[in-house]
N, C-alpha and C positions, 0 to 999 in steps of 0.2 A: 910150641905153637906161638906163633907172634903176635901180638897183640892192635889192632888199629887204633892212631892215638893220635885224634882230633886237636890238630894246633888251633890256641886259641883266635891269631889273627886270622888265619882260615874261615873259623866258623862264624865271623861279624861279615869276611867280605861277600858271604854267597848271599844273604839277603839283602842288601844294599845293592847288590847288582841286579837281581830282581825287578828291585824299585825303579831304579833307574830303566827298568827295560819296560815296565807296565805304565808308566807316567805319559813318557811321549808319546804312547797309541793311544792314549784317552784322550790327549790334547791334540790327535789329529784327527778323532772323528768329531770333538764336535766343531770343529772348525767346518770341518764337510756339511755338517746340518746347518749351519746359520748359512752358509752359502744358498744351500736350496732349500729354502723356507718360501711357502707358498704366499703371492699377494693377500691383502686381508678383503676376507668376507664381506660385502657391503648388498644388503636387501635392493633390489629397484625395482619400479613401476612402470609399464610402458602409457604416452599420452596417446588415449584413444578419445573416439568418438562418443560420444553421450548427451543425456538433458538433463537441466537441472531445474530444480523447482522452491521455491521459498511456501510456504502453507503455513498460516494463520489458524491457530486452531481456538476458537470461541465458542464458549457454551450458550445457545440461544434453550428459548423456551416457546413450546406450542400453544396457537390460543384457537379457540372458536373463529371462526371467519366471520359469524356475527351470532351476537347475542342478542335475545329481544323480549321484554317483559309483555306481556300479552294481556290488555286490559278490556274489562269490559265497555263499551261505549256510553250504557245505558244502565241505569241502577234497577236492582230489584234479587230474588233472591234465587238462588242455585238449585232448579229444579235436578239436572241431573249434569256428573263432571264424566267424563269416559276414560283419559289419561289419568297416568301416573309419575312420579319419578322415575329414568332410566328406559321409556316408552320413545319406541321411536314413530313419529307423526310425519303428513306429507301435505305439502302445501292445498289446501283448501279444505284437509280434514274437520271433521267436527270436534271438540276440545270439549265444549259446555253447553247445555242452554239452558236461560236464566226463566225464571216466570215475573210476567208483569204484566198483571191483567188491567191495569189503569192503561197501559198503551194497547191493548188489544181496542177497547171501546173508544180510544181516541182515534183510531184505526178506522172502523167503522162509522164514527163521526165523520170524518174525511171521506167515508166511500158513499155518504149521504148527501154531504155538500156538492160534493161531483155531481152524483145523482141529479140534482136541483140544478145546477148550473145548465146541466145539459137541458133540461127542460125548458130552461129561461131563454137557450140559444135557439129552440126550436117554435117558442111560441113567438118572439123577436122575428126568426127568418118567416113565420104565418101574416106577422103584420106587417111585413115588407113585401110580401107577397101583396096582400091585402089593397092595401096605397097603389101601387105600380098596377094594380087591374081597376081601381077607382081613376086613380092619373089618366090610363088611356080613354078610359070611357069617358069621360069628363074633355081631354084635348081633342077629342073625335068630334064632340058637338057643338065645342066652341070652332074646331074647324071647317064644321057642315054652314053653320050660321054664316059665318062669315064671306065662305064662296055664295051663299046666296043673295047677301048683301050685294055683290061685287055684282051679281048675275042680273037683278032688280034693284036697284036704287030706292033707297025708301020704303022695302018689303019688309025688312027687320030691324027694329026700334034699335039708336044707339044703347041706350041702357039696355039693353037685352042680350048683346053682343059683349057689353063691360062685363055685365054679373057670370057671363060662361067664360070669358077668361079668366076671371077673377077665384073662379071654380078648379079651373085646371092649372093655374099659380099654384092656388093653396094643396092641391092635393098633392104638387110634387114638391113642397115643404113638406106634407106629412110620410111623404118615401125617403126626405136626409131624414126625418125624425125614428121612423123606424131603422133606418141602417144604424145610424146612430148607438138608438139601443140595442142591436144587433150586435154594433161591436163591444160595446159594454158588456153583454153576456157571455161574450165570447171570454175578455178578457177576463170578468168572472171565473169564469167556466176555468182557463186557465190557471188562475191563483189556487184555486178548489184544488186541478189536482197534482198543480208541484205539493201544496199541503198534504194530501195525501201521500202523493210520492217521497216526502219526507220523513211520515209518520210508518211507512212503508217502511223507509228505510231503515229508521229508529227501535223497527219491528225485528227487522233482520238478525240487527245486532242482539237481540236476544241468545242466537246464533254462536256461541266464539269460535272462530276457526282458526287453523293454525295459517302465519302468513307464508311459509317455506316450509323446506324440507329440512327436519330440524332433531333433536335428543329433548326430552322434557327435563331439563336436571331442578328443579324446584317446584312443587305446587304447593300453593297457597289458598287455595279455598277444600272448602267440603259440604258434601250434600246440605242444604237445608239454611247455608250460610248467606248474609244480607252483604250482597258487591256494590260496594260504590261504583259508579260511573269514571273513568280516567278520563275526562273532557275538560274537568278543570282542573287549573296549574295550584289553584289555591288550598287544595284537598288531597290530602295524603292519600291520598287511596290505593290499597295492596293490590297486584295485579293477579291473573288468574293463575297463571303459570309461567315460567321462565323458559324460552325454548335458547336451545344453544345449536347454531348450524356445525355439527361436527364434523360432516362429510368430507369437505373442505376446510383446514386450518391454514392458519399462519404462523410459519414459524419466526420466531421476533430474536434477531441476533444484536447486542450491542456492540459494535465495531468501533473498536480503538483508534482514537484522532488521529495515530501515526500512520494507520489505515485507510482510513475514508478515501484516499485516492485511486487507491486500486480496485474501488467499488463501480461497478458501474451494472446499469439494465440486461437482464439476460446472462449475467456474468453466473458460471453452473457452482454449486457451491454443495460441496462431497458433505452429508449428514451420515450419524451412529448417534440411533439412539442405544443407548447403554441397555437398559432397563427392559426393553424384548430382545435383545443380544441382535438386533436390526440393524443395516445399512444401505442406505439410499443416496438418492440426488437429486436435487432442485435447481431452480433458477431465479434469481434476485428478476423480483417482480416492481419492487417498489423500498424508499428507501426518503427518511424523514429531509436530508438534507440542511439538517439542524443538528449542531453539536449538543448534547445534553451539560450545562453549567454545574452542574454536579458532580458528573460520573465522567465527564469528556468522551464520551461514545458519544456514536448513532445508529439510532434503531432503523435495521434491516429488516427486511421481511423476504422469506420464501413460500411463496402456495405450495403447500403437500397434499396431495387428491389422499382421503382416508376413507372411501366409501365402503370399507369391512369395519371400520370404528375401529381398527387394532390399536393406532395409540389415540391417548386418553387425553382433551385436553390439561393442559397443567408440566404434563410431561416437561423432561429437560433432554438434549440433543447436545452433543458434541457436534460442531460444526467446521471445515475445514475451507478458508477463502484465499485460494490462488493468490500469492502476491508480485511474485516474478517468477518469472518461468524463461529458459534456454535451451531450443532441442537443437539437437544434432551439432556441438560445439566442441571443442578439445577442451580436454579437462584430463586433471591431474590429481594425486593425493596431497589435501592438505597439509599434512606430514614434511610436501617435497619442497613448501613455499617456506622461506624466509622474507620476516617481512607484512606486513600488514593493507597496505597501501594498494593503488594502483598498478605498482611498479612491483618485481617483488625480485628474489632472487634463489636461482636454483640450481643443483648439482648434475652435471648430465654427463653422460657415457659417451666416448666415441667409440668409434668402431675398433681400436684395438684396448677396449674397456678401461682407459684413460680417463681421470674425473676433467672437466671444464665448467667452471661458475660462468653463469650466463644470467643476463636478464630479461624478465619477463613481463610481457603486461596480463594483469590480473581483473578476471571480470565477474561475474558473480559467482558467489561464494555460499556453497550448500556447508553439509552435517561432517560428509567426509570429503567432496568434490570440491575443485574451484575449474570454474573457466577461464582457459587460456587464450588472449586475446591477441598474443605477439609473442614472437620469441623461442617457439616450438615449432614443432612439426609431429603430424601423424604418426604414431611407432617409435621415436624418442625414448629415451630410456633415461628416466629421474632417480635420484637417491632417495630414499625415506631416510627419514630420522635425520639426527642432527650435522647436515653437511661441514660445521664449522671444523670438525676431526678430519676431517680428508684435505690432502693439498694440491693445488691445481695440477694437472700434470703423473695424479699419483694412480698407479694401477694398482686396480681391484680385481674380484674376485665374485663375480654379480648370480644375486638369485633373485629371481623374477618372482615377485608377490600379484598375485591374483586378486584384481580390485573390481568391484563392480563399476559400469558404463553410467550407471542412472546414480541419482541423489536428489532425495525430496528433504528438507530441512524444515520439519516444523515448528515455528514459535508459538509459545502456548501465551494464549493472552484469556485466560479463566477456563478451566477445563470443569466439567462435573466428575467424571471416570477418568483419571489417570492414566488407570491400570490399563481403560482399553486404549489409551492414546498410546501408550509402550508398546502392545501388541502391533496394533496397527504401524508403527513405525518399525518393530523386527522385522515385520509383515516387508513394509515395502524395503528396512535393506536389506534382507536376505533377496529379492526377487528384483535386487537391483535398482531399486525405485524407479514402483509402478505408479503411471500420474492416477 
């Protein structure tokens, strides 16, 4: 049997041919892959319709609408108090009444004096009476005398005719003399009883009543206690109780100097108070117009109606003040701007998904939005991220990122609750930003 017997140049050429046969097909497919290799991948946004809103966010604080020390008018001592701390009182209520029995008797001193005056105007109007029925009877005889003089010549003596005029002269001097004292009595009469009506009134104030409708937050007297009178500036004197009007507060915002301009009357101003997990809205009521030299704010004020007392004066409010505001505008992702300015510069799609830099005028500028003021159009298709990697003319490969229409951007100029001002801003972007 014959043996097979592998020449050595033989067995080098079969693998070398091999080689030669496996090389050139690897060098032709990837030649084939770099040929069709897909455009690269580039994120865009289309420019739509939307508003933007700038919000100031400052921490104010709530006060009483007013506070009022409640004193007594008249000195003497605390027969009985009815209020307490935390009592809520209504305007004309009874708070205290004092005893002062030296004013009761000066009271009725007064109600004696009247007494008397009046008496003096009626025995005054008896003597004017009086006079005025002596007067006629008196000008009646000196007028009888005289027609008869007139009637008979030399029937009635000159002097007898002088003495009956002379009669009814005098008597109507003593009718000025009774009116006279008539109106002296009168005027008496009068002084008697404002003094009374004085002593009346001084009587009153024994009385304390509350002046509003009000929270009792301090009292300072108790039964059986000696009240100075508050009439004089010169005397310390402690009041009876502190009413505070809670109903109605003011909430006291300091607005930053760079601010004051976008302040103005009526202007609605979004509040959270932290502390009852609360949010409401008010209206800038009033507003110092005075920069404070210290702090460079000015103190705002909103009226908040609180007639369930839920917040507390003292409280603190996150507050939120409209600074600019843009509806219905074209806007884009920050992301898509190059550029800081007015002017800005952006990457955009044509229709056969081709990049072209263009430029753009740029207008206000939210958190993630800017508004486009030139340069765009409605459904435009922008690059995000960094367009300086694409070159004019280069085709891409587009996936459309879902942006929200709204953006509220707020600056925090002193917050109390942080935490809630982050909620509140996921709040409005996740929902697009809600004004």
């Amino acid at each position: 049997m014959k043996e097979r017997i592998c020449r050595p140049w033989l067995c080098a050429f079969v693998p070398f041919s091999f080689v030669l046969l496996v090389f050139p097909g690897c060098h032709s497919s990837r030649s084939e892959d770099k040929t069709a290799a897909a455009p690269p991948a580039a994120s865009v946004s289309k420019a739509q319709r939307g508003n933007i809103a700038h919000l100031l966010s400052v921490a104010g604080q709530f006060q009483p609408y007013q506070v009022v020390d409640v004193h007594a008018k008249v000195s003497g001592y605390m027969r009985h108090i009815y209020v307490d701390i935390g009592d809520r009182v209504h305007a004309g209520q009874t708070l205290a009444i004092l005893e002062v029995p030296e004013l009761n008797a000066q009271y009725r001193g007064t109600q004696s004096e009247e007494r008397r005056s009046l008496d003096e105007i009626e025995q005054a109007q008896h003597e004017v009476s009086h006079a005025q029925s002596l007067h006629v009877s008196l000008q009646a005889g000196y007028e009888r005398l005289q027609q008869a003089a007139k009637a008979q010549p030399g029937l009635i003596a000159q002097q007898e005719l002088d003495d009956a005029q002379s009669q009814a002269d005098a008597s109507q001097a003593r009718i000025d003399g009774a009116k006279a004292s008539l109106s002296a009595a009168r005027k008496q009469s009068d002084t008697a009883q404002a003094d009374k009506e004085r002593v009346g009134a001084l009587q009153s104030y024994t009385t304390v009543t509350a002046p509003l409708n009000a929270v009792v937050i301090w009292r300072y007297a108790d039964t059986g206690a000696l009240i100075q009178s508050g009439t004089s500036s010169d005397m310390q004197s402690l009041p009876v109780v502190k009413l505070s009007q809670s109903d109605l507060l003011r909430l006291r915002v300091p607005v930053p100097e760079d601010a004051v301009g976008y302040i103005h009357l009526g202007d609605t101003m979004q509040i959270r108070v932290a502390a009852l997990h609360r949010s409401l809205s008010g209206k800038v009521v009033r507003f110092t117009r005075n920069l404070s030299l210290d702090t460079r704010t000015m103190q705002t004020e909103v009226d908040v109606p609180n007639a369930d007392l839920s917040i507390t004066p003292g409280m603190y409010a996150n507050t939120y003040i409209g600074l600019a505001h843009r509806d219905n505008v074209l806007t884009i992702p920050l992301e898509a701007i190059e550029g800081d300015g007015d002017t800005a510069t952006v990457a955009v799609l044509d229709g056969q998904d081709r990049v072209q830099m263009r430029r753009i005028g740029v207008g206000l500028r939210g958190s993630l939005l800017a508004e486009v003021t030139s340069g765009l159009q409605d459904g435009d298709r922008v690059l995000l991220g960094d367009s300086s990697k694409y070159k004019a003319g280069e085709q891409v490969t587009p996936r459309l990122q879902s942006e929200p229409a709204d953006d509220v951007m707020r600056e925090e100029g002193g917050m109390i609750d942080p935490q809630a001002s982050d909620q509140s801003s996921g709040q409005a972007s996740g929902k697009g930003g809600e004004k």
